[in-house]
N, C-alpha and C positions, 0 to 999 in steps of 0.2 A: 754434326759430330766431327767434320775434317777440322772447324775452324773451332771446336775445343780440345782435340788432341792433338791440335800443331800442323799437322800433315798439308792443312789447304797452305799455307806461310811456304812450305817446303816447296809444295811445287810451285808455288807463284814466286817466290823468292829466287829459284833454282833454275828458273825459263831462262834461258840465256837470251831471249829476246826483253823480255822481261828488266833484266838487269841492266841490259844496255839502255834500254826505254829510261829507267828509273838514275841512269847515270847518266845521258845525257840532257836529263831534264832537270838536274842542279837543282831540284827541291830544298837545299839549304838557303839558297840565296836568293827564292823566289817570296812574293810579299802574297797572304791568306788574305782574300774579304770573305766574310760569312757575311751571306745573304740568308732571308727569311725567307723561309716559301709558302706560303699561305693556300696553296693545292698538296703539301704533303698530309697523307692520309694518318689519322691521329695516332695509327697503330705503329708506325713505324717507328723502331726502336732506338732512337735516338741516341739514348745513355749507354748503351751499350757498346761498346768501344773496341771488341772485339769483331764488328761487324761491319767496323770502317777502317779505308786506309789511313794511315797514321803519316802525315809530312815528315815528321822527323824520323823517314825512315835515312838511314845512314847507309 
């Protein structure tokens, strides 16, 4: 319910540890491998995009 009516973003967003984590760690100018994991369990909601961190947070 928090990560469909916004509120979990808020306070994870809002941690001022959080922020600095997220600003020192220049996510813009870092390079993504996606690896396959072949032990994740089939139920895990992959497509769901709402339930993952997103890189291009700004």
């Amino acid at each position: 319910m928090a990560v469909d009516d916004g509120s979990f973003d808020r306070y994870f967003f809002e941690n001022p540890m959080i922020r600095d984590v997220l600003e020192k760690a220049d996510l813009k100018n870092r390079k993504i491998f996606e690896l396959m994991n072949p032990l994740l369990p089939p139920e895990t909601p992959l497509n769901n995009s709402k339930l993952w961190f997103d890189t291009s947070y700004k």
